[in-house]
C-alpha positions in Angstrom: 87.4 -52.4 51.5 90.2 -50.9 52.7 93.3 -53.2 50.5 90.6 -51.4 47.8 91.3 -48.0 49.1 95.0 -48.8 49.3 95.1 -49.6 45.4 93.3 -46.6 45.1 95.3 -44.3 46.9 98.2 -46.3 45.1 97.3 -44.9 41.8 95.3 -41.8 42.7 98.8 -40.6 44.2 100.1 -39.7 40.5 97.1 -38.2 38.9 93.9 -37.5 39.9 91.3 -35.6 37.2 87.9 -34.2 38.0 85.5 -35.6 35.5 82.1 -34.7 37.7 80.6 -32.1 39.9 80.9 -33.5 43.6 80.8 -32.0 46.6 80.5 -33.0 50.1 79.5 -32.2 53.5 82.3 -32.9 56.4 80.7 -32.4 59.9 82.4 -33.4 63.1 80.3 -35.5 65.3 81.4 -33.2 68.2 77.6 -31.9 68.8 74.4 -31.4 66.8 73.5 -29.7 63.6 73.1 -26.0 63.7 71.6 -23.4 61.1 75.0 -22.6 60.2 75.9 -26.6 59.4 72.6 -26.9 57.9 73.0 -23.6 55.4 76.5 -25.3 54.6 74.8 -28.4 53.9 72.5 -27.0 51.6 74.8 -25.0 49.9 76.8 -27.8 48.8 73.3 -30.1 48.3 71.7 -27.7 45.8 75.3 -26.6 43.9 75.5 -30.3 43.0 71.5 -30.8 42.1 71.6 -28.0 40.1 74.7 -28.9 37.7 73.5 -32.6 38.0 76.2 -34.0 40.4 76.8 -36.2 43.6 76.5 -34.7 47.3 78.9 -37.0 49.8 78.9 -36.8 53.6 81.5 -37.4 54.9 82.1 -37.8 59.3 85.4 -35.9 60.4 85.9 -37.7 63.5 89.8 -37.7 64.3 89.8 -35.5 67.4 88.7 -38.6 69.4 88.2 -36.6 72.5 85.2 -34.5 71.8 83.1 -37.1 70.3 79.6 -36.9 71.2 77.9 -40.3 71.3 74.9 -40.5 69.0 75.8 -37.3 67.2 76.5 -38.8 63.8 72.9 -40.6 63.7 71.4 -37.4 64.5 73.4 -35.3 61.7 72.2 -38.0 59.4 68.9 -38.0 60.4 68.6 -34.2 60.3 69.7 -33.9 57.3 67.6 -36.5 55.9 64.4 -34.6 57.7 65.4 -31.7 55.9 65.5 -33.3 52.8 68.7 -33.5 52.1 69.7 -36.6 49.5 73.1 -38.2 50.2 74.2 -39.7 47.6 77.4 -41.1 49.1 78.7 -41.7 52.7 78.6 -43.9 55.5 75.6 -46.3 55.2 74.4 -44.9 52.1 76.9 -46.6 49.7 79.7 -45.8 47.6 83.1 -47.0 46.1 85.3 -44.8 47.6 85.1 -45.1 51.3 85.4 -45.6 54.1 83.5 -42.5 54.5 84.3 -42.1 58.5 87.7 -40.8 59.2 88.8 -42.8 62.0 88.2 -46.0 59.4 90.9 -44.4 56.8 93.9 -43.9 59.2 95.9 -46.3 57.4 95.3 -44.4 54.1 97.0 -41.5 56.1 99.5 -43.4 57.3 100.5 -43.8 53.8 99.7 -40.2 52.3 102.0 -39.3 55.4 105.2 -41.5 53.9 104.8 -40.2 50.8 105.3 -36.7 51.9 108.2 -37.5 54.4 109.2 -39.5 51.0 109.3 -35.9 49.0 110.8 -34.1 52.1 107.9 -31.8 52.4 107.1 -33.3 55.6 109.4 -34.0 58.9 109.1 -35.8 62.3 109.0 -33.2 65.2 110.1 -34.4 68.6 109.3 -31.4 70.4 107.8 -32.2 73.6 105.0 -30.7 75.4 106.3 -28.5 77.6 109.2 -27.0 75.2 105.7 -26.0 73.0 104.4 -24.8 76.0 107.6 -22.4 77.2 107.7 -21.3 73.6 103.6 -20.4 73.6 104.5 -18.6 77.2 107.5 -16.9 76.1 105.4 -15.0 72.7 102.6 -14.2 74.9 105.0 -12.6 77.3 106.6 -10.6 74.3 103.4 -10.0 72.8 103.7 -12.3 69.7 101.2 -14.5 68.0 102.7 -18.2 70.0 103.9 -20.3 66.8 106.4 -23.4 66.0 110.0 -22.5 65.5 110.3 -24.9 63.2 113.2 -26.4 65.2 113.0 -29.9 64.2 113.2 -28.9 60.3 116.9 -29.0 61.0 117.6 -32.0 62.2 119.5 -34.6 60.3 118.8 -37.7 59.5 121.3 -39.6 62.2 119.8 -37.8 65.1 116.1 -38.9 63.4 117.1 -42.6 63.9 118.4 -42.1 67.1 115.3 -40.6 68.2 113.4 -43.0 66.6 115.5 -46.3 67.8 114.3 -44.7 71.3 110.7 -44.6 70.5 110.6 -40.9 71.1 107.4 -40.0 70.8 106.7 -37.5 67.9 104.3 -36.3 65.5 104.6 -35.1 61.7 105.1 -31.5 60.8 104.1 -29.8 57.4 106.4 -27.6 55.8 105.2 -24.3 55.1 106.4 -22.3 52.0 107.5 -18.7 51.8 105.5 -17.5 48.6 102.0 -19.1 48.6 100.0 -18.3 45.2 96.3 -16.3 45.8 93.2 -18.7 46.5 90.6 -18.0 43.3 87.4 -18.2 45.6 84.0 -18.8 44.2 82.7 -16.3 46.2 85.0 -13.9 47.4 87.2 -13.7 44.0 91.0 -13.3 44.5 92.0 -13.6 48.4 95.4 -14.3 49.5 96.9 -15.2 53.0 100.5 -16.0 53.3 100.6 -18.1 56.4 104.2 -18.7 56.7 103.9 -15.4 57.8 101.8 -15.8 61.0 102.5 -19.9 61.1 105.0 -21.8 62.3 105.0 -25.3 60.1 101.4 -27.4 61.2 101.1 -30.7 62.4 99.1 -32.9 59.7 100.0 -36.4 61.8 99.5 -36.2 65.7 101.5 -38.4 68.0 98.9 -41.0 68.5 98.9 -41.6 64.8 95.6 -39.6 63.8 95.6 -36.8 61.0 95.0 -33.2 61.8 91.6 -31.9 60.3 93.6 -30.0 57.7 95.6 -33.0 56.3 93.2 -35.5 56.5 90.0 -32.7 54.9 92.6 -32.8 52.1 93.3 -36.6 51.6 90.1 -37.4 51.8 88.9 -34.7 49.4 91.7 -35.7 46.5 90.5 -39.4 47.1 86.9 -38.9 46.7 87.2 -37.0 43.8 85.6 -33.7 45.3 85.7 -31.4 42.7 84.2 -28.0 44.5 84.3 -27.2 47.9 81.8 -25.5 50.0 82.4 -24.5 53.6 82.2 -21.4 55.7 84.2 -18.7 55.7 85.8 -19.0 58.7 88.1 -21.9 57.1 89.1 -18.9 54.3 92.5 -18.6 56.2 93.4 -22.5 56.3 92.9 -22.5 52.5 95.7 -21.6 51.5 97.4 -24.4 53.7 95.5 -26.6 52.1 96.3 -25.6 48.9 100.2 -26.2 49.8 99.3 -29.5 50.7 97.9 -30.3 47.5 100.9 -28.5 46.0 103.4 -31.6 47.8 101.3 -34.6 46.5 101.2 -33.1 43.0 97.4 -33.7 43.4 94.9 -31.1 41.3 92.6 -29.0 44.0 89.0 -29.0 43.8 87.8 -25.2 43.8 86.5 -23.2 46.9 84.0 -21.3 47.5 83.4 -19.8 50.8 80.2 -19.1 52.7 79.8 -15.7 54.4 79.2 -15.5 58.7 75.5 -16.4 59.3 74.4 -13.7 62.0 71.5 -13.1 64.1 69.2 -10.1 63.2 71.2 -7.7 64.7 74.5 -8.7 63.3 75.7 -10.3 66.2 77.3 -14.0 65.4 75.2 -16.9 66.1 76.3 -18.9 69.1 75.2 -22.4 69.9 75.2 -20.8 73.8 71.8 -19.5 72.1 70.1 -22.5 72.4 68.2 -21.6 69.7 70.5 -22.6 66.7 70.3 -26.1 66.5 68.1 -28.4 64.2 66.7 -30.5 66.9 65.6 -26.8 68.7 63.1 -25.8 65.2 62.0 -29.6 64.9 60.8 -30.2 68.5 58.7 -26.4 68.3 57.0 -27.7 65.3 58.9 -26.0 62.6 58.5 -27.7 59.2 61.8 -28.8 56.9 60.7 -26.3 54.2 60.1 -24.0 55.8 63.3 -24.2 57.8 65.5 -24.8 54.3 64.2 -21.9 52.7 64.7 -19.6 55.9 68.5 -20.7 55.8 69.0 -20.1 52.0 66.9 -16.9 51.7 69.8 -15.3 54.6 72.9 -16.1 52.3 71.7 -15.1 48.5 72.1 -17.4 45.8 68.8 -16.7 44.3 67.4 -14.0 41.7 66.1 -11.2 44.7 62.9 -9.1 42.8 62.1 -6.3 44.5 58.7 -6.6 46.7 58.3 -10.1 45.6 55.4 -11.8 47.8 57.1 -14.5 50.5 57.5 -18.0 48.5 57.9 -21.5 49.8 60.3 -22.9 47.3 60.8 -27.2 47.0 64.0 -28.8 46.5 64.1 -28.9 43.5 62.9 -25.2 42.5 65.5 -24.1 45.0 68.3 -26.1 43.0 67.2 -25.1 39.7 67.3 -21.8 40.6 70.3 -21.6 42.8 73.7 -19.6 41.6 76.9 -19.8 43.1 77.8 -16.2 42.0 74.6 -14.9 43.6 76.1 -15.8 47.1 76.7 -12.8 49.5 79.9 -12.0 50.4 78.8 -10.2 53.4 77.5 -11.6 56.4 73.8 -13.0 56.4 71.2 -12.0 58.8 68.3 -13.9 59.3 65.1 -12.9 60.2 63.5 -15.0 62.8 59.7 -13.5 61.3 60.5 -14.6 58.1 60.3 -18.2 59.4 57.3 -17.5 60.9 56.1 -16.6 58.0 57.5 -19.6 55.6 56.1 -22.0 58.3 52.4 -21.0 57.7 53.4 -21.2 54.1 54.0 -24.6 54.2 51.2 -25.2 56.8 48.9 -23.9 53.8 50.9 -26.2 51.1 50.2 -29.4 53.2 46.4 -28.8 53.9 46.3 -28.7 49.8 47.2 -32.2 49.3 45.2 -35.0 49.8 48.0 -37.0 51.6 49.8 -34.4 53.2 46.7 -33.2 54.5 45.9 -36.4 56.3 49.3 -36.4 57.5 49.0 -33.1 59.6 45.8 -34.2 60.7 47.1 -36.9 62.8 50.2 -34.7 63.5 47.4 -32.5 65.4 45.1 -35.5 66.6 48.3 -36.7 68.1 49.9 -33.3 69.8 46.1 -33.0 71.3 45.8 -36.3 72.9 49.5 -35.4 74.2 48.0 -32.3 75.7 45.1 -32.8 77.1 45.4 -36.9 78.5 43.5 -36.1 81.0 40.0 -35.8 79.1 38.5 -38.6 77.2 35.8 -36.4 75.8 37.8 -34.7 73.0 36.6 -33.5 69.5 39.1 -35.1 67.2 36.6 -35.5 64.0 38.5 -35.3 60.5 36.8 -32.1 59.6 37.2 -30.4 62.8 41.1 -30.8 62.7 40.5 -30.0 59.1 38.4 -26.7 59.7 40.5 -25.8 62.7 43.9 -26.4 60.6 42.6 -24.0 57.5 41.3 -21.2 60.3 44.7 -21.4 62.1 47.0 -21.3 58.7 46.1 -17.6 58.5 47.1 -16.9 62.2 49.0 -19.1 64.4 52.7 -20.3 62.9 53.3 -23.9 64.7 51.0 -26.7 64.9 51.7 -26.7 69.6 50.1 -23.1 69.4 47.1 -24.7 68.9 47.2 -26.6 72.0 47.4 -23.1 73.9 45.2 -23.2 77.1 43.2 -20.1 75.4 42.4 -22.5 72.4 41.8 -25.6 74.6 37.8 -25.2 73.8 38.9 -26.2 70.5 39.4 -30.0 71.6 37.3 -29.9 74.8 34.4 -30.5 74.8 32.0 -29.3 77.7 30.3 -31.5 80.0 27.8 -31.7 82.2 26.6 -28.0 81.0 23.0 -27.2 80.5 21.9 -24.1 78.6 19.1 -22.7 80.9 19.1 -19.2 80.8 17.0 -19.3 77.6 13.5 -21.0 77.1 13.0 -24.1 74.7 11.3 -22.1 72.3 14.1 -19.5 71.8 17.0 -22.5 71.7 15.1 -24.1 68.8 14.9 -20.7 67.0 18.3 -19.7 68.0 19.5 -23.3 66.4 17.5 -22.6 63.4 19.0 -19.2 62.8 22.8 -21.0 63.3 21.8 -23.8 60.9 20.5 -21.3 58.5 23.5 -19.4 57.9 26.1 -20.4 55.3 28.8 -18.0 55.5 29.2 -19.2 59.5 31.8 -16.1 59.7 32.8 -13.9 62.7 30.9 -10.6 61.8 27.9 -12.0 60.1 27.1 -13.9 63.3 27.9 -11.3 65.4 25.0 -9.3 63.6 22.6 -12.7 63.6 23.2 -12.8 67.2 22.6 -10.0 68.2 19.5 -9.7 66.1 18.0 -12.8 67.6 18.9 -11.4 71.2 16.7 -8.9 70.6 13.8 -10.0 69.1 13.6 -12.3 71.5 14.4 -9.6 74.4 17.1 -11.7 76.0 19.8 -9.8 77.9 22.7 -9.8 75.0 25.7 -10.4 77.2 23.8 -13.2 79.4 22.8 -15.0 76.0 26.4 -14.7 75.0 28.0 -15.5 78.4 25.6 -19.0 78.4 27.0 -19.6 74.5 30.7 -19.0 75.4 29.8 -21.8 78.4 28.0 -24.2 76.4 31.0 -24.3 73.5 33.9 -24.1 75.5 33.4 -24.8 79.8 35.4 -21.5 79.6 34.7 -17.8 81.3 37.0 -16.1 79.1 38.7 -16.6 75.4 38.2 -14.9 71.7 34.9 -13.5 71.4 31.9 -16.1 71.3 31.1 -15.4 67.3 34.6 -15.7 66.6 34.8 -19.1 68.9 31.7 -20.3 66.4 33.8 -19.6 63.0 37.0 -21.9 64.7 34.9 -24.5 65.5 32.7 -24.7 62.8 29.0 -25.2 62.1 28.7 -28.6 62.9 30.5 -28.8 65.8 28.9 -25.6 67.2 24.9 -26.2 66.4 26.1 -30.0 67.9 27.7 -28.7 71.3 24.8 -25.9 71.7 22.4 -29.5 71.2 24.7 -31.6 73.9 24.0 -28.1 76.4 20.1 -28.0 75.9 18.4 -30.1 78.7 16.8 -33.0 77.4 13.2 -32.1 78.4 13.2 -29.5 76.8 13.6 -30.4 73.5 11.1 -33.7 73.6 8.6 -33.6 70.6 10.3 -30.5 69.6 11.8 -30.5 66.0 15.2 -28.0 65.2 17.4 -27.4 62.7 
């Protein structure tokens, strides 16, 4: 693979044209995906879906010291849960890899010589502590600390020298004066001189990795990426990047760059939150849709109609309908209700499909057994999960909240309870009133109960404090007519049966 890349790189050097749309997404495995990775990831994803090209990703892993172990499977599989296609990238295929940085450091090598080749590039053999004095010596001045630039001057005699000492040294980019304005997708004409504020960059460090900025562009040119999509906090660096491009004589792909994604107050989302990353929605029970369209919906993109009722979009509605020039350009707040919101959306959307259905049910068979281990008497029936899953898509927003302690009659069954406090004459009638009904909602049982409580004389609140026992074990939780619509006619009339005493009902016929 990689004597491939070298022919490639050979004659990609010289001329490189964009023929199709591809894009790519570039994390660092130096932690876990965040919303703002994730909105950066879709952005990219749904840009290339929508004009019908290739989404790459691609792992930046140069800085070798703030590697995370395990971080790149669980970008992957992230992205994978949130539906995310990758077309190209490590384990996924594709010609023009490797696709992990730290595999392609002898492609840099080369891309290196060529620019000490052109003289846009020197070796700097400044050491640590003359960058340090001269970092000191701005602060104490109070200048912005940057490179003098001193080893630009030095001539070629003194660079063997150095070299036939093994110096140690790294490779320096030389910045120009007069730097043309960056065309942005989304902010239109922006421009940044950085030779103003910079002293020249390092693109090759002395251990013989590439800096992010050299390598972002190598790898870019040689995987043909023809737009790119990244925050806007890499705005500045553009322009450095497009310098770089400038020295190989390489075409650059166009940016476009995304807006600050900020909390609901407009203060910048932190991963000191805790509450950012991807793993965080997954293991509260968020669903990928749900989470996808919360993400997009922040940053534009979309056709906004005024006092349009709350959608849950799929992939591929989102890319068909997504704009690049509908972006914001200003900073995008999210709405942490809104996900609420989206996730009992797609709670609804799964219980209308016959497989998806079945899926959530043992999703909620599951999280119960997990809950409760302790009880072997649990009401896991299809059609309870079912009923309880259609009652709770109205009101609760994550599949956990149902294992709540105030909800736990929902799964428990009671035992060991006998409904005494009524004869076997007025159970039988109060069954057959139950098993008449066919509406089985809160308020018309409310009425039927209390009806039957008194034309039968019995004390209302005692007949409804021996109900709330016999369905739930519990002394306190919503209100008993409202406890008999969540669970359903079949399992109520059959827990009010399993709380009768067993004499009492002998040669006696109910509904």
């Amino acid at each position: 693979m990689l004597k491939i890349n070298q022919r490639l790189l050979l004659r990609q050097f010289l001329r490189h044209s964009h023929n199709q749309v591809r894009v790519r997404f570039a994390p660092s495995p130096t932690g876990y995906l965040h919303l703002g990775g994730l909105r950066t990831a879709l952005y990219n994803f749904l840009y290339a879906r929508h004009l019908g090209g290739k989404f790459l990703l691609r792992i930046e892993d140069t800085d070798q010291t703030r590697l995370v172990p395990g971080a790149s499977e669980r970008l992957v599989e992230d992205l994978l849960w949130a539906g995310i296609e990758i077309d190209e990238g490590p384990g996924f295929g594709g010609n023009l890899g490797p696709y992990v940085q730290s595999h392609r450091t002898q492609i840099y090598s080369q891309a290196i010589e060529k620019l000490l080749e052109n003289g846009t590039a020197y070796r700097c053999f400044c050491t640590e502590r003359r960058l340090d004095l001269l970092r000191k010596e701005a602060l104490r001045i109070r200048q912005v600390p940057r490179y003098d630039n001193k080893c630009r001057n030095l001539t070629a005699a003194e660079i063997d020298s150095l070299l036939a000492k093994e110096t140690p040294h790294c490779i320096r980019f030389k910045l120009t004066e007069h730097e043309e304005p960056l065309e942005d997708l989304i902010y239109g004409k922006v421009h940044h001189n950085v030779s103003d504020n910079e002293g020249d960059p390092v693109v090759m460090k002395s251990d013989q990795f590439p800096t992010y900025h050299f390598a972002n562009v190598v790898d870019d040119h040689l995987m043909g990426i023809t737009h790119v999509l990244r925050g806007v906090e890499w705005q500045i660096s553009t322009t450095k990047h497009l310098l770089l491009y400038k020295a190989f004589g390489w075409q650059p792909p166009k940016f476009g760059h995304l807006p600050l994604l900020v909390n609901a107050d407009g203060t910048k989302l932190s991963k000191r939150q805790g509450d950012i990353g991807i793993q965080y929605f997954r293991q509260r029970g968020y669903f990928p849709q749900a989470l996808v369209n919360y993400v997009v919906s922040a940053g534009g993109g979309f056709e906004h109609k005024a006092n349009a009722k709350q959608q849950l979009l799929s992939m591929q509605e989102l890319s068909e309908q997504f704009h690049i020039e509908r972006v914001n350009s200003h900073p995008s707040r999210l709405n942490p209700e809104q996900l609420d919101d989206l996730n009992r959306l797609e709670i609804a959307q799964r219980l209308s499909g016959v497989e998806s259905r079945l899926k959530l049910v043992n999703q909620v068979h599951e999280l119960v057994k997990k809950a409760y281990p302790q009880h072997s008497n649990l009401d896991l029936a299809e059609g309870h999960i079912v009923d309880v899953l259609n009652w709770s898509s109205r009101r609760l927003t994550l599949l956990q909240d149902l294992t709540s302690s105030k909800l736990s009659f929902l799964w428990v069954k009671p035992s060991n309870f006998q409904l005494t406090d009524l004869t076997s004459e007025q159970l039988i009638g109060l069954l057959n009133v139950l098993q008449t009904d066919q509406d089985f909602n809160k308020d018309g049982l409310n009425i039927k109960l209390k009806t039957f409580a008194q034309g039968e004389n019995i004390k209302f609140p005692l007949m409804m404090k021996s109900l709330r026992a016999a369905l739930s074990g519990l002394n306190e939780g919503p209100g008993v007519a409202e406890m008999m619509e969540i669970l359903g006619k079949s399992v109520t009339l059959e827990r009010i049966r399993e709380a009768v005493p067993k004499e009492s009902l002998q040669n006696k016929k109910f509904g």
